[in-house]
C-alpha positions in Angstrom: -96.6 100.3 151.5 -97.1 97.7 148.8 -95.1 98.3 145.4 -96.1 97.6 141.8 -95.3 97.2 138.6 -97.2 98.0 135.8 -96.5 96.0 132.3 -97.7 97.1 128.6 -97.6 97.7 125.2 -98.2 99.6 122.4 -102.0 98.0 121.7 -103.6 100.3 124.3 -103.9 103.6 125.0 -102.8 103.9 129.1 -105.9 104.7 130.5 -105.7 101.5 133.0 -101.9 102.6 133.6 -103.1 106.0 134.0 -105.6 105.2 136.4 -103.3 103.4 139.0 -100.8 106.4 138.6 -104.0 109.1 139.9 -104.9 106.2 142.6 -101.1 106.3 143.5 -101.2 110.1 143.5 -104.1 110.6 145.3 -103.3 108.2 148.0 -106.1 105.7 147.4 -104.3 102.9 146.6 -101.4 102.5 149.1 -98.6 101.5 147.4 -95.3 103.0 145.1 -95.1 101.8 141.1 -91.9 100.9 140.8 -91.4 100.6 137.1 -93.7 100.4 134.0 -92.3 97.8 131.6 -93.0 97.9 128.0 -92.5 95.3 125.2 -92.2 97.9 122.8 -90.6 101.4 122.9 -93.6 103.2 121.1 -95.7 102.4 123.8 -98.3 105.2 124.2 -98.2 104.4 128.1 -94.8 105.3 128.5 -95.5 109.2 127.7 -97.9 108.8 130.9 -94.9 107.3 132.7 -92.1 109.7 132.3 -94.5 112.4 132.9 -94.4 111.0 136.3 -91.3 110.4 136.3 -91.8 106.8 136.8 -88.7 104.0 136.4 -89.5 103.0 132.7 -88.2 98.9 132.0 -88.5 97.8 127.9 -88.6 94.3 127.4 -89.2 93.0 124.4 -88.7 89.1 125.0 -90.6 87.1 127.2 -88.1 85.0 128.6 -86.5 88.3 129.9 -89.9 89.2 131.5 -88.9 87.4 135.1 -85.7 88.3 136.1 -86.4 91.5 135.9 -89.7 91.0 138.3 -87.3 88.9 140.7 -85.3 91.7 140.7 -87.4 94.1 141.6 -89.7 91.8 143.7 -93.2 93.5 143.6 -96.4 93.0 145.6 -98.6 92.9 142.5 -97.8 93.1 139.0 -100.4 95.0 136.9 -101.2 94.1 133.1 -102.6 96.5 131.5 -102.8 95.9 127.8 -99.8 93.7 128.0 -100.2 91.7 124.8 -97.1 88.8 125.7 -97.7 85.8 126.8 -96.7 85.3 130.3 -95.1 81.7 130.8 -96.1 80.0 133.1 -92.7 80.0 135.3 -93.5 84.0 135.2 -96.9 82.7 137.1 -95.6 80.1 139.8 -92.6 82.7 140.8 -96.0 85.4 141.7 -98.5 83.1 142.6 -101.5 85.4 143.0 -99.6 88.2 142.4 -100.2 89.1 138.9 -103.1 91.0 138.1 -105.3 91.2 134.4 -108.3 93.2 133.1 -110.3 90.6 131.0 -112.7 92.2 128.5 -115.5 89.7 129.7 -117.0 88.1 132.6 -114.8 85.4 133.9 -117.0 83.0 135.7 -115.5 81.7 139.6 -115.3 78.4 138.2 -114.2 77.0 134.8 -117.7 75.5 134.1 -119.7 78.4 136.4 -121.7 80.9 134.7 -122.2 84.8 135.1 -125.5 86.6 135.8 -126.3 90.0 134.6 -127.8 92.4 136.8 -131.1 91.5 134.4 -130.6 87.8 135.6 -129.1 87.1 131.7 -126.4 84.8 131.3 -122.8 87.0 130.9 -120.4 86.5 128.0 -116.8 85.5 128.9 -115.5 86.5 125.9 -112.8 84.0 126.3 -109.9 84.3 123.8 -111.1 87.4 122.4 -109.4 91.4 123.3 -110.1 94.7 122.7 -112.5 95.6 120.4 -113.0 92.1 119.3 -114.2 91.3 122.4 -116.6 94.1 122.6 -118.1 93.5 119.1 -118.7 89.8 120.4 -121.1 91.6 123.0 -122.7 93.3 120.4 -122.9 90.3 117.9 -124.5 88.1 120.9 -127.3 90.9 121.7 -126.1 90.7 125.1 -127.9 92.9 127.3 -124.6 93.9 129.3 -121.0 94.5 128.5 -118.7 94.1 131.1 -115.2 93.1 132.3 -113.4 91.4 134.8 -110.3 92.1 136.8 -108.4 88.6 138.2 -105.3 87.1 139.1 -103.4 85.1 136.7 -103.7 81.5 136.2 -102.1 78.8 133.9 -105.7 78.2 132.3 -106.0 80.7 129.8 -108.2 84.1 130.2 -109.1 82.6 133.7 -108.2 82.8 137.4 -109.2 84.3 140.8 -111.8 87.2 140.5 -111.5 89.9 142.2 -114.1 92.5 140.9 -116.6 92.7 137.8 -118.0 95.3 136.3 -121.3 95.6 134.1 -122.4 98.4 131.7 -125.8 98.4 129.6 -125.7 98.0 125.9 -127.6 100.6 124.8 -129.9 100.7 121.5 -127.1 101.6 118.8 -124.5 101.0 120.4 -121.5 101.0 118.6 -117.8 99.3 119.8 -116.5 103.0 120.2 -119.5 104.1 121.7 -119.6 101.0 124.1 -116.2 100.6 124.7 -115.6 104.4 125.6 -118.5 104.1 128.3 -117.2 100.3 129.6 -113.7 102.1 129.4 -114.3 104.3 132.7 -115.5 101.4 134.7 -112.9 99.3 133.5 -110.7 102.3 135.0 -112.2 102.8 138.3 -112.4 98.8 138.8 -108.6 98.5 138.6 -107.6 101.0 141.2 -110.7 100.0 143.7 -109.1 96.0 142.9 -105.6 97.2 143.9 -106.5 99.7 146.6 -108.2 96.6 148.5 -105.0 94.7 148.6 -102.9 97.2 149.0 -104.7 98.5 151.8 -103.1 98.7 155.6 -105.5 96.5 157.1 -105.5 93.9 153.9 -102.8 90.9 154.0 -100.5 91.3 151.5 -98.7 87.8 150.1 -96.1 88.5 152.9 -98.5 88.5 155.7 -101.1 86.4 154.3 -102.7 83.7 156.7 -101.2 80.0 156.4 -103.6 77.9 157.4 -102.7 74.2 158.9 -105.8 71.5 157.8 -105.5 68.3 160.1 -106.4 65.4 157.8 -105.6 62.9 154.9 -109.2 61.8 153.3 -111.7 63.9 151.0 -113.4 66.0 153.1 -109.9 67.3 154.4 -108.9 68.0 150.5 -112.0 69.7 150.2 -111.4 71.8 152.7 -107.5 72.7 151.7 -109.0 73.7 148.1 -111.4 75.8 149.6 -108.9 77.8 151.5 -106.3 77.6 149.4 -109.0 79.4 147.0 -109.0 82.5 149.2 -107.8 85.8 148.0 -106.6 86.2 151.9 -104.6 82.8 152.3 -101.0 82.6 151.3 -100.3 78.9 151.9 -102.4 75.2 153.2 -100.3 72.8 154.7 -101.9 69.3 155.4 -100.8 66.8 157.6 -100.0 64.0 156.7 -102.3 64.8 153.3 -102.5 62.2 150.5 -101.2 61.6 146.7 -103.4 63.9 145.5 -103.3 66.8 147.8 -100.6 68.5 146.6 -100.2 67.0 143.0 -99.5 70.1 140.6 -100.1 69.6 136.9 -100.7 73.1 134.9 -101.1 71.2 131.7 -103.7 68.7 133.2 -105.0 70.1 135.7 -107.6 72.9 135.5 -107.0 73.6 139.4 -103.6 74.7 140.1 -103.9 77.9 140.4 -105.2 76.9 143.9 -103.6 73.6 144.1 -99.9 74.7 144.1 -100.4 76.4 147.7 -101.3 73.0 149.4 -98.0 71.6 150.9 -98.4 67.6 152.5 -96.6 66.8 155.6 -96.7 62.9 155.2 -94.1 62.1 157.6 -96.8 63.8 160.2 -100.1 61.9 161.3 -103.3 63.3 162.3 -102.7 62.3 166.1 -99.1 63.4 166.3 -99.5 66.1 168.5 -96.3 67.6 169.1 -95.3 66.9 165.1 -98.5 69.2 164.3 -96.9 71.9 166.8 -93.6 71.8 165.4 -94.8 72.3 161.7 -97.4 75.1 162.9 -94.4 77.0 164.4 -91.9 76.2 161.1 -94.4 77.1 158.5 -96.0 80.0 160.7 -99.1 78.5 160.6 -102.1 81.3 161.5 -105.4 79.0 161.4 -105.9 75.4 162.2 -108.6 73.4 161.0 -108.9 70.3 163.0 -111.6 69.0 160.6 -111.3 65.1 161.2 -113.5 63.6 164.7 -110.7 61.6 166.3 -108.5 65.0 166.4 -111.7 67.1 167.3 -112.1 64.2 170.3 -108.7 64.6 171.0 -109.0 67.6 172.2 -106.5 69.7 170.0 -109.0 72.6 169.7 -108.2 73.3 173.6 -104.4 72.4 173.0 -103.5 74.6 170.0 -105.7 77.3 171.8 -103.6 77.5 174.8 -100.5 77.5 172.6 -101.9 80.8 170.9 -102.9 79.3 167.8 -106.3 79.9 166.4 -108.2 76.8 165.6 -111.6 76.6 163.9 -113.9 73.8 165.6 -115.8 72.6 168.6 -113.6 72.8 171.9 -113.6 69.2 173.1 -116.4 69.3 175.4 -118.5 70.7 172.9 -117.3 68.0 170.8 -119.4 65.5 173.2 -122.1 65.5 170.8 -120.1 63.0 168.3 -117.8 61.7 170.8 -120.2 60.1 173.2 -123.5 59.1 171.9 -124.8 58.4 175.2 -123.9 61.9 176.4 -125.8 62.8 173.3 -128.9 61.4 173.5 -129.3 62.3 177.1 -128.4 65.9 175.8 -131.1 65.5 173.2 -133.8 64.4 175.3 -133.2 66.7 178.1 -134.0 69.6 175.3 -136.8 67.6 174.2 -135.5 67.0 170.8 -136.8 64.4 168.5 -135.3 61.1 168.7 -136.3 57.7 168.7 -136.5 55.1 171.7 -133.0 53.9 172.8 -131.4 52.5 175.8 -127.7 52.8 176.8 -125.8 50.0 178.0 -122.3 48.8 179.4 -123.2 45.7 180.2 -123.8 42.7 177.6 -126.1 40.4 179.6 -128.4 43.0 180.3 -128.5 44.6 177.0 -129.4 40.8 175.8 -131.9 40.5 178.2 -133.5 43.9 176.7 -133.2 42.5 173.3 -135.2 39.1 174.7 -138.1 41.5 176.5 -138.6 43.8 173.0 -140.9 42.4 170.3 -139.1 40.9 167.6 -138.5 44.2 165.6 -135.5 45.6 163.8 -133.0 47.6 166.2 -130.0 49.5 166.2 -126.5 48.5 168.1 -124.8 51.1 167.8 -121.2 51.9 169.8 -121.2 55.4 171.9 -117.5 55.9 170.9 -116.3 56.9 167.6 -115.9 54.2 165.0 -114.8 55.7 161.5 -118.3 55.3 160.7 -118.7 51.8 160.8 -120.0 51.6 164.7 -123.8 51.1 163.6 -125.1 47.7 163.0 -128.4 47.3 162.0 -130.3 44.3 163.6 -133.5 43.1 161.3 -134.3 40.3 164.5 -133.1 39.3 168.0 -130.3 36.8 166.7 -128.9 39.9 164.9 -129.3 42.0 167.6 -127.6 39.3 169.9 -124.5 39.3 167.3 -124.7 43.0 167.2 -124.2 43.1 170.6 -121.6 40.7 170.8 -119.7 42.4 168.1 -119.4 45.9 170.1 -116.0 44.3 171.2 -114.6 44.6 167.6 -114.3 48.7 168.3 -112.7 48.5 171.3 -113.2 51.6 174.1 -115.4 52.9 171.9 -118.0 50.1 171.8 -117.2 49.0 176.0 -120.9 51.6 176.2 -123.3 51.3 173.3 -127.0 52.3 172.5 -129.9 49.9 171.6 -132.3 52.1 169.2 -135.3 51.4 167.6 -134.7 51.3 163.4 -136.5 54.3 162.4 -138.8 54.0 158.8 -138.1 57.0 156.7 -135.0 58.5 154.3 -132.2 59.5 156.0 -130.6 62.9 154.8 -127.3 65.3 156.0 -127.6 68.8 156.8 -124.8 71.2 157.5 -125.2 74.5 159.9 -122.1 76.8 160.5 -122.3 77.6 163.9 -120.3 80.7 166.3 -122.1 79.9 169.7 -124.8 82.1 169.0 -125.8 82.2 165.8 -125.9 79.8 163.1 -126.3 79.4 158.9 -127.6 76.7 157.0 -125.4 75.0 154.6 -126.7 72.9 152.2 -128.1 69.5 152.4 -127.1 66.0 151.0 -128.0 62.6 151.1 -125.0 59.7 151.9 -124.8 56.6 150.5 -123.4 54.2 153.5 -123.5 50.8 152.4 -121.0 49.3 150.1 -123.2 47.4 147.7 -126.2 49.0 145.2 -129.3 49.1 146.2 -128.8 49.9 149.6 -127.3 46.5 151.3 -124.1 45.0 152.6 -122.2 46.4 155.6 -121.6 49.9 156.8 -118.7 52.2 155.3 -117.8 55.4 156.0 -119.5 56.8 153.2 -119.4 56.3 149.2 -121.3 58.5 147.5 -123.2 61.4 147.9 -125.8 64.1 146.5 -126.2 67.7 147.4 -128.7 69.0 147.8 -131.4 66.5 148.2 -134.8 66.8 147.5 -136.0 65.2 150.6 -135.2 68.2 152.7 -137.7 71.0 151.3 -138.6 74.8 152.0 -141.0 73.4 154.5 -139.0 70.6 156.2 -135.8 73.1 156.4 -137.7 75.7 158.4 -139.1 73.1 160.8 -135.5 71.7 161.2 -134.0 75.2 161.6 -136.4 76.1 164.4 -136.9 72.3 166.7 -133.5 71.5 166.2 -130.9 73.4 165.3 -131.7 76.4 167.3 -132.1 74.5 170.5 -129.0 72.6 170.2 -127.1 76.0 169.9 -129.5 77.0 172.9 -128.6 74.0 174.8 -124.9 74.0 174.1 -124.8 77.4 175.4 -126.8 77.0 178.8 -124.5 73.8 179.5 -121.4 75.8 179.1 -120.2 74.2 175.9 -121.0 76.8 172.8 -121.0 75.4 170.1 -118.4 77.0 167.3 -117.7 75.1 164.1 -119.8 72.6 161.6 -122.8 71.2 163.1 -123.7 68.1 161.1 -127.2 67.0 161.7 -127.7 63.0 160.2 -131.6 63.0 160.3 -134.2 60.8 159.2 -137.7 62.1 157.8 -139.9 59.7 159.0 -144.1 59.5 159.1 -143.6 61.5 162.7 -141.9 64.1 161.3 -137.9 64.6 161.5 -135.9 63.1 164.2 -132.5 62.5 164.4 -130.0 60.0 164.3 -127.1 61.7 165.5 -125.0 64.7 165.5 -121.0 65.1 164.5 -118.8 68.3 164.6 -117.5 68.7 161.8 -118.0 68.4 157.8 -118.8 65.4 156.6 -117.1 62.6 154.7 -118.1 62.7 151.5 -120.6 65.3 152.1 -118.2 68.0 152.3 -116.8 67.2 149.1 -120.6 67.9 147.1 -120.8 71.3 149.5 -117.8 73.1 150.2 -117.3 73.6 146.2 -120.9 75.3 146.3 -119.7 78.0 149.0 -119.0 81.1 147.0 -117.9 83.5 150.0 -114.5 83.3 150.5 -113.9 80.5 153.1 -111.5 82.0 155.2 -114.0 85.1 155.6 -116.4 82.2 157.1 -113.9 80.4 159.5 -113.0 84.4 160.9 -116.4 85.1 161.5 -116.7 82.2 163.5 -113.8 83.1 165.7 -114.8 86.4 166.5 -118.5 85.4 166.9 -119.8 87.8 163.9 -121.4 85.2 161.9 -124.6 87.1 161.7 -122.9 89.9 160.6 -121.8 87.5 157.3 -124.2 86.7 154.4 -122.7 83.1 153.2 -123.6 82.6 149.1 -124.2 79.3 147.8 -124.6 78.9 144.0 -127.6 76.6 142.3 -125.6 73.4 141.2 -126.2 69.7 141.9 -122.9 67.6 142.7 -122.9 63.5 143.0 -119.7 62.6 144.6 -118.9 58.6 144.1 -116.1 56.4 145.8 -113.4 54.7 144.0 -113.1 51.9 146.8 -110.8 49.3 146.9 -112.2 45.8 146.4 -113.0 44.2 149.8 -113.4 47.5 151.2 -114.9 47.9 153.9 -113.5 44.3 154.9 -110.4 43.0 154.4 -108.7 44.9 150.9 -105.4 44.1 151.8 -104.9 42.7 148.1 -105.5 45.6 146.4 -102.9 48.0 148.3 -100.5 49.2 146.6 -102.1 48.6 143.0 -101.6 51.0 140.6 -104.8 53.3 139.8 -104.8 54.4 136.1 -107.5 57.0 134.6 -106.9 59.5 136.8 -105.0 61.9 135.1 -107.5 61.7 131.7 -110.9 62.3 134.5 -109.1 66.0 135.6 -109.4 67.2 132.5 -112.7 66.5 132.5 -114.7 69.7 132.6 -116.7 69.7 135.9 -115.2 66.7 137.1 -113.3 67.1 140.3 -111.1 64.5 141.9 -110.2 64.3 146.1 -107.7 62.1 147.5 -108.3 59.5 150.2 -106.2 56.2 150.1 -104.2 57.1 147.6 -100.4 57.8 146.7 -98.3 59.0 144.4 -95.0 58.7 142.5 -94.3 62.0 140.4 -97.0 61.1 138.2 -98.2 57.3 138.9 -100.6 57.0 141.4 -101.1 53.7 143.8 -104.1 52.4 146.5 -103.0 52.9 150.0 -106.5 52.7 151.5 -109.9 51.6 151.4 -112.0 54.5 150.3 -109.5 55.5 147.1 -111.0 58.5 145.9 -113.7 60.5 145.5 -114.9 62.1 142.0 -117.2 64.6 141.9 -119.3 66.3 139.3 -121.8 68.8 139.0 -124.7 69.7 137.0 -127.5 71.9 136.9 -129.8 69.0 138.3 -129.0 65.3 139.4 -129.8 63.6 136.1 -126.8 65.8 134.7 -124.3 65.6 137.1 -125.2 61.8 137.7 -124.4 61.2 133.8 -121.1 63.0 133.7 -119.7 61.4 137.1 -119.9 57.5 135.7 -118.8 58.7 132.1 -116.2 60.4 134.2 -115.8 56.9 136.7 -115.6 54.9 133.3 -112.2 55.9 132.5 -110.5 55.0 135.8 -109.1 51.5 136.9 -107.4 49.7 139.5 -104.8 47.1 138.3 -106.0 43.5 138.7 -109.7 44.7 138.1 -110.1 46.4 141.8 -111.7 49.2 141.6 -115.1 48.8 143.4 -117.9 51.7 143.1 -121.9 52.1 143.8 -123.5 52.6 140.6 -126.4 54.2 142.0 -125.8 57.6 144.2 -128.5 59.5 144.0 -130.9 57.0 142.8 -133.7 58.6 145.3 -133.5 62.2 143.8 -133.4 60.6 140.4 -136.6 59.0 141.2 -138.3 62.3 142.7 -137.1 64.3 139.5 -139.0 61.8 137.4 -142.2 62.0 139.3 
């Protein structure tokens, strides 16, 4: 049984406080209230309370506010009409903990917008209480009232929502009238809030999940905020992580109130086996997300599962489809799936002598192993392809087998499917940026810069890729005795001939998962659970309507030799989080308290969002304008997203 404390004052009435004491009573919410605290003696509240005979706690100075919650230690701690303002130390000791009634219709993000059950834009009502708030619905002709009932963040009159409420303004309306009517919702909403998360079969902060996320780049930040955003995580520890993992800034940075669960394990790398067992026992760790494709190769999906420990991603055989791209392509065309003309090879002087027989056409060389990325070298004649060849050496084991494809003419595009070995659910899609240099050209990098979604994958095309390819790879997966669970990234190419594919990988991409996972509205952890216990059908997965441009802050050199620029201080950073819209995810990068410093080649990743691509384009290079790396080496594409930007002008 949970136990609660209820704080207010002498501005309301009690009908919230009230409310929790009948959903106490009646045994709907599970839980004891262990004191009502006042800031004022002639609270009207505290009639309500020794009626009950209730512990009753005045405190009329803020500062005295926590030790008296340490004291008593409570699961949640309930405002209701509380009118002091709760410093922030109150916030950081009950992270998640403290619970508000807003007046308004907090959005889930700080730029995010609510809709009305009419499809009308909602009024926050930031800043504004009581019936001040309510005549603001009325001044606005808003079609709705409403309010909002949310944790407690740094950022003022925001946080976590856990419910809304609507109610319909009605032709003369007044605030009494309104506010009476908006009153009993507001009521009910508290005590169906708290009798969630008090319930026997809901986590409570004690037995919340921890969740472990293997990983030091962007996509692996992405996907610590987007647990550490769940209602039903207590914790994200990363290992090793990166400078900006785990920074925590409440006056900067808009983000804390997720941020501050993310703990880095630096000293621990992503291959470090026996270190990532060792801090999944010490930190209690419930859910491992492998997330990166050398520890998904690795096997560690098998290893942590025989250890007990549940761990979200392909099993290591399933895993074959990124890890071997000859295996792949054999798998492909055995399922009769589109791909272009290749030829697998071990052998150099055979491979050459293919090369010599083909017409002089642009090819492919591509290494069957893993690479970071950078195993594809793109041949435009046979003395390229000759080099290409030659140069498989460079990536060791991974390049001793390697694939000779024809280049395929079209526009290359991501897409995303969440898959639990039977069914599956379609992301969003996005368009990478590979090369280094503008315009398309220079060498191969892991990725820097990217748009989703893109507007080369339509209705049309997405049905046709749902039904030729996605579905029979699940299909396939499961006849060979390898089902699929995890992300299923499809890099495809929409040629003349339709769609074919240029490979698969398992597992969010880098820095595609930085422009999606912020679009996933339902609750990430609900997604990962589903997948575990094969009831992802039984999920509906919401997405909202935004366009994000991710670019990279590179390093100068990057993807050759940047050794120069490690260790060079980055400025700009802390001025871009404030930024509204703008988010920033850590790759190369680390800090000193509050100084950061290039340890890599990719940097950073900034993202923004908009409600099309010309908007969120704009804002991410007024946003990239501000930041620098000492000595003039910072390096960045200046145009991602040049190919939508073109379709939204035709």
């Amino acid at each position: 049984m949970k136990k609660i404390v209820v704080l207010i004052s002498n501005i309301g009435t009690g009908t919230n406080l009230q409310a929790i004491i009948d959903g106490v009573k009646s045994g709907k919410i599970n839980a004891t209230i262990a004191a009502v605290v006042s800031d004022s003696p002639d609270a009207k509240g505290l009639e309500r309370a020794k009626k009950h005979n209730l512990p009753v706690e005045i405190v009329p100075k803020k500062e005295d506010l926590l030790p008296l919650l340490k004291k008593i230690n409570p699961d949640y701690v309930c405002l209701a009409g509380w009118k002091q303002i709760i410093l922030d130390k109150v916030i950081d000791a009950f992270p998640d903990q403290i619970l508000n009634t807003h007046p308004g219709l907090i959005p889930d993000s700080m730029t995010g917008v609510v809709n009305n059950p009419d499809g009308t834009d909602a009024l926050w009502n930031k800043g504004k209480m009581t019936n001040k708030a309510i005549q603001n619905f009325l001044d606005s002709h808003a079609s709705y009232a409403g309010c909002t009932n949310h944790f407690l963040s740094h950022e003022f009159d925001f946080g976590p929502v856990l419910g809304r409420c609507f109610e319909k303004i009605r032709k003369g309306d007044t605030v009494e009238s309104l506010y009476k009517r908006l009153k009993v919702k507001e009521n009910k909403l508290y005590v169906d809030v708290l009798a969630k998360l008090c319930s026997s079969c809901q986590r409570g902060m004690e037995d919340r999940f921890n969740v472990l996320v293997i990983g030091s780049n962007g996509r692996e930040h992405a996907l610590a905020v987007a647990y550490a955003k769940s209602n039903k995580v207590k914790k994200v520890i990363m290992t090793p992580g990166n400078g900006l993992t785990d920074f925590k800034n409440p006056k900067i940075n808009r983000r804390t109130i997720f941020l501050r669960k993310i703990k880095n394990y630096p000293e621990v790398a992503m291959l470090d086996f026996d270190g990532i067992v060792e801090v999944c026992k010490k930190e209690k760790i419930d859910l491992v997300d492998v997330a990166q494709d050398d520890v998904i190769a690795a096997g560690y999906v098998d290893k942590l599962g025989k250890l007990g420990i549940a761990v979200f991603g392909p099993t290591q055989r399933a895993s074959e489809l990124e890890w071997d791209k000859q295996w792949a392509r054999n798998f492909m065309v055995k399922y009769n799936l589109p791909v272009p003309k290749f030829k697998s090879f071990n052998n150099k002087e055979k491979a050459i002598f293919y090369v010599n027989s083909l017409p002089n056409k642009v090819l492919y060389i591509k290494a069957a192993g893993l690479a970071l990325g950078k195993g594809v070298i793109r041949a435009e004649n046979k003395r390229e392809a000759v080099d290409a060849i030659h140069a498989m050496r460079k990536f060791g084991k991974s390049g001793e087998t390697f694939l000779i494809e024809e280049a395929l003419i079209g526009e290359e595009f991501s897409l995303f499917a969440i898959c639990d070995g039977e069914s599956f659910v379609i992301t969003k899609s996005a368009q990478d940026h590979k090369r280094i240099f503008d315009g398309d050209k220079g060498p191969n990098t892991g990725g820097v810069g990217s748009v989703a979604p893109t507007g080369v994958v339509t209705a049309a095309i997405l049905r046709i890729i749902k039904t030729t390819i996605i579905k029979p790879v699940i299909e396939g997966m499961k006849k060979e005795r390898r089902p699929f669970k995890g992300i299923l990234y499809l890099g495809g190419m929409l040629t003349e001939q339709g769609v074919k594919i240029i490979e698969f990988n398992c597992r969010w991409g880098d820095p595609e998962a930085e422009v999606i996972l912020p679009s996933i509205k339902t609750d990430y952890l609900t997604i990962t659970e589903s997948v575990l216990h094969g009831k992802l059908n039984n999920l509906k997965i919401k997405m909202d309507n935004k366009v994000r441009i991710s670019v990279a802050g590179c390093s100068k050199g990057y993807p050759g030799d940047y050794s120069k620029v490690l260790g060079k201080e980055i400025f700009g950073l802390l001025e871009t989080m404030r930024i509204p819209g703008i988010s920033i995810f850590g790759s190369g990068i680390k800090r000193e308290r509050e100084r950061f410093f290039v340890s890599g080649g990719r940097v950073f990743h900034l993202v923004a969002e908009g409600k099309n691509i010309l908007e969120a384009r704009k804002k991410a290079y007024q946003a990239m304008a501000l930041i620098s790396i000492e000595g003039d080496n910072l390096h960045f594409r200046k145009d991602i997203g040049w190919r939508d930007l073109e379709r939204m002008k035709q």
